[in-house]
C-alpha positions as CSV (number, residue, x, y, z in Angstrom):
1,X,-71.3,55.8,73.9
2,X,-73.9,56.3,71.1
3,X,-72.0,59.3,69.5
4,X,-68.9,57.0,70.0
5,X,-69.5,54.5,67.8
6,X,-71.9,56.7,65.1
7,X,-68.9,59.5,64.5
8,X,-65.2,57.9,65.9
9,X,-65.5,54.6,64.5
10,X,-66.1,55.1,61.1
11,X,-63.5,57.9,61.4
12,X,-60.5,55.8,62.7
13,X,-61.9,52.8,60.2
14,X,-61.6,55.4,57.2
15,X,-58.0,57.1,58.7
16,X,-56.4,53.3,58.7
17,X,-57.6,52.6,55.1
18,X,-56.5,55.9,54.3
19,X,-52.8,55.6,55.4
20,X,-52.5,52.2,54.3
21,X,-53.0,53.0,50.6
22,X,-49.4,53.1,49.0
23,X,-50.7,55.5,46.0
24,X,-50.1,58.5,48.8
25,X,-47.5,57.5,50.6
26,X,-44.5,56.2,48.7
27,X,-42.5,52.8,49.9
28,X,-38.8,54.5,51.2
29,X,-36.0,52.8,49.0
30,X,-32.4,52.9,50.2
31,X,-29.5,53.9,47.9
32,X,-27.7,50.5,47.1
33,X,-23.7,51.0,46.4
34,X,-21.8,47.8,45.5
35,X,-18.5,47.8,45.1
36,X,-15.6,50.7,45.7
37,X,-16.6,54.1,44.3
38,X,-13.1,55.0,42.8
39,X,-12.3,58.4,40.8
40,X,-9.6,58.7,37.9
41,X,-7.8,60.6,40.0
42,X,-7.3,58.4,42.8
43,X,-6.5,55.6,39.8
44,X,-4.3,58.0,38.2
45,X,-1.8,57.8,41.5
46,X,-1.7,54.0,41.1
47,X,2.0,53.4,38.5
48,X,3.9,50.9,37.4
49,X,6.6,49.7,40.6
50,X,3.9,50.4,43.3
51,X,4.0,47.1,45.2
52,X,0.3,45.5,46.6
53,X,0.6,47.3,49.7
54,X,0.9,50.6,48.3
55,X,-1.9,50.2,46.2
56,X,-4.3,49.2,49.3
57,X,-2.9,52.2,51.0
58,X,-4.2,54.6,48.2
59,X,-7.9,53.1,47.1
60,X,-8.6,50.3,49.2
61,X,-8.9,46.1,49.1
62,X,-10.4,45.0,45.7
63,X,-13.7,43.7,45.4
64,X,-12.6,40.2,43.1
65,X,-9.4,38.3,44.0
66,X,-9.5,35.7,41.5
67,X,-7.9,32.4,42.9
68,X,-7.3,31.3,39.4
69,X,-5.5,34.8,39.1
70,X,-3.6,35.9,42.0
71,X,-2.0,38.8,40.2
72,X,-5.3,40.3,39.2
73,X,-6.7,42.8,41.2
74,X,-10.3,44.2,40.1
75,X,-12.3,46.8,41.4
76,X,-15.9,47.0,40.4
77,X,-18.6,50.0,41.4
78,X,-22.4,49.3,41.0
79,X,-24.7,51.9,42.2
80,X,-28.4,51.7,42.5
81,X,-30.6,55.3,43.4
82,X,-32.9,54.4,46.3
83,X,-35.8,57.1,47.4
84,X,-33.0,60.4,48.0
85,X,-30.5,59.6,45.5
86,X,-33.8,59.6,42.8
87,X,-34.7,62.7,44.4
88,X,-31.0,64.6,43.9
89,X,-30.9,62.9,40.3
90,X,-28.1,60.5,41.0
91,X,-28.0,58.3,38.0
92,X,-28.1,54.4,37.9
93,X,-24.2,52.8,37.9
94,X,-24.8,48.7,36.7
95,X,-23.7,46.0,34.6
96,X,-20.0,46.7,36.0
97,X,-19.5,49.9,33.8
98,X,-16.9,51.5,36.3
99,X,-14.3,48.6,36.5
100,X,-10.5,49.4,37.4
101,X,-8.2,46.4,37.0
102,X,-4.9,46.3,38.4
103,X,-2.2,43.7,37.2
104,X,0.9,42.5,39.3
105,X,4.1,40.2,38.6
106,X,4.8,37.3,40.4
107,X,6.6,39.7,43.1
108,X,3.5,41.4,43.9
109,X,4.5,45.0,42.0
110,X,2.5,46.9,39.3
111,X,2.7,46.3,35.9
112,X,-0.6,47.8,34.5
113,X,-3.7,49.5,35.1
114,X,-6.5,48.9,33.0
115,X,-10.0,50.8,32.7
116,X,-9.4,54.5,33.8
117,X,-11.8,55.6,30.9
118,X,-15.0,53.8,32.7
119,X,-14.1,55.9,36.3
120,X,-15.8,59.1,36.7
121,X,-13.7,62.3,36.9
122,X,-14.8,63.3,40.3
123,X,-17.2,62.0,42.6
């Protein structure tokens, strides 16, 4: 019992302080993607004519549907790097700089696409 609390305790009181130091061990972030990750090429297949349908067939529901403007679509992509994404040197995506916007006419078709040059080439 002696030997029990001279060597073991001060051994498991030195091995909890140890592991609960941070400056080893880092805190695990998780990789934080906001919006729909959309490449030129998938944007590129959206044309004048397509009807709303269509267009949520090929990339998806937009991420803002403006009530004060029903026949603007926009798609926004923010990406933040948690703990992995840092390590494979993913690189931060904010402030809204990949933003696709898609305009229709009052009978829900087409008539232009806006911001292809902020959309990456490829994924």
């Amino acid at each position: 019992m002696n030997i029990l609390k001279t060597v073991c305790y001060p051994i498991a009181i030195a091995a909890t302080l140890s592991l609960s130091a941070c400056s080893i061990f880092g805190v695990y972030k998780i990789d934080l993607p906001q919006g729909t990750p959309i490449t030129q090429k998938q944007a590129q297949q959206i044309q004048p004519g397509m009807s709303k349908n269509q267009v949520l067939y090929l990339i998806g529901s937009p991420d803002v549907r403006d009530t004060l403007a029903p026949n603007r679509w926009d798609y926004i992509y923010d990406y933040t790097p948690g703990t992995y994404g840092e390590r494979e040197g993913k690189k931060v995506i904010n402030n809204a700089s990949q933003h696709l916007i898609i305009y229709f006419d009052n009978s829900d078709i087409v008539t232009k696409v806006e911001g292809l040059e902020s959309l990456p080439m490829t994924k």
